[in-house]
Every structure is written in structure tokens, then in C-alpha cells.
LOKOL-725208 format. One line per 4 residues: number of its first residue (from 1); their letters; for each residue x, y, z of C-alpha. Coordinates in steps of 0.25 Angstrom, whole numbers, plus 2048, in hexadecimal, padded with zeros to 3 digits. Layout:
! residues N
NUM) A) X,Y,Z; ...;
//
This chain:
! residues 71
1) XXXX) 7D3,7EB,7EB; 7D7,7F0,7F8; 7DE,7E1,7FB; 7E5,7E2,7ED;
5) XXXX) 7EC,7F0,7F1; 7F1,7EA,7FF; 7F6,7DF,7F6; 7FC,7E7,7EE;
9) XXXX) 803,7F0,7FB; 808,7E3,800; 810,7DE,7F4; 815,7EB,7EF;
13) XXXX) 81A,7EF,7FF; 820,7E1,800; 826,7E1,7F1; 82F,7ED,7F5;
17) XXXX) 831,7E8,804; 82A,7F4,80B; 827,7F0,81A; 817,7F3,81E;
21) XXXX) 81B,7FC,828; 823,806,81E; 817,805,816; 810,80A,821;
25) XXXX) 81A,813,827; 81B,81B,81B; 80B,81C,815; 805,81E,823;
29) XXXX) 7FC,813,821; 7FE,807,82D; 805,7FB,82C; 7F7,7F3,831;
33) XXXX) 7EF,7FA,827; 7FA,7F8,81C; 7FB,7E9,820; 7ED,7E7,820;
37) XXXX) 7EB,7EE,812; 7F6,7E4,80E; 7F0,7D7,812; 7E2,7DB,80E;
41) XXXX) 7DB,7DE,81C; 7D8,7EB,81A; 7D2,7F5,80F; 7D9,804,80E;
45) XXXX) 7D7,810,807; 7E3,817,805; 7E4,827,7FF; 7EE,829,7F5;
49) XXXX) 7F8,82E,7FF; 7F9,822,806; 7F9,81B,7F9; 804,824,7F3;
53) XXXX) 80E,821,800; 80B,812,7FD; 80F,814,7F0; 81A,81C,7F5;
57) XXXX) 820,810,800; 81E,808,7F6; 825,810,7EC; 81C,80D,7E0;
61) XXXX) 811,815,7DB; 803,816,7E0; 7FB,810,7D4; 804,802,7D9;
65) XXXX) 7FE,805,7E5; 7EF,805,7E1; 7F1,7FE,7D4; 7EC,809,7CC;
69) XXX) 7F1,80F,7C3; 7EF,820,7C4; 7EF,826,7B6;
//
């Protein structure tokens, strides 16, 4: 599951052309670690915060994050 959410950051930071390093800049995670999530190489927890100021860059909601849908 963890490879499909890094798959899933990829294509949905490069559909609306945000650079890695904006990404990182504004979540506080680093752009190794973000790059490594994104190719697969590495398994992370992230707390909701984190996950909420992806969402936020991103500009699109949490659930597409994390593909679940919060009721």
C-alpha cells in the first residue's frame, strides 16, 4: 500500500506541476525522503498534519491523498 500512495503523490504533484522541492519547502518533509517515497524505496508514516499540508500543496482533499474516503 505504502508504494501505491507514493504513486499516487507522484502523479497528482506532477498532474498540477508542483516541483518536489515546493512540496517539501511547504510540508516540512525533505525532498530525499519525498523523492524516495515517490519511487517506492522507502516506507513512511505520516501523521495527519503532515498528510493535511500535502493535501494542502496539492490543493485537493486528504481522502485523495490516502484514497479513503472519511465519513
Amino acid at each position: 500500500m505504502q508504494g501505491d500512495f507514493g504513486e499516487r503523490l507522484k502523479q497528482i504533484r506532477n498532474e498540477k506541476e508542483i516541483p518536489i522541492e515546493r512540496l517539501a519547502n511547504e510540508t516540512g518533509v525533505s525532498v530525499q525522503v519525498l523523492n524516495a517515497i515517490e519511487e517506492g524505496q522507502k516506507k513512511q508514516r505520516f501523521s495527519f498534519p503532515i498528510l493535511q499540508r500535502i493535501a494542502n500543496v496539492l490543493e485537493i482533499d486528504i481522502e485523495d491523498v490516502i484514497e479513503v474516503k472519511i465519513l
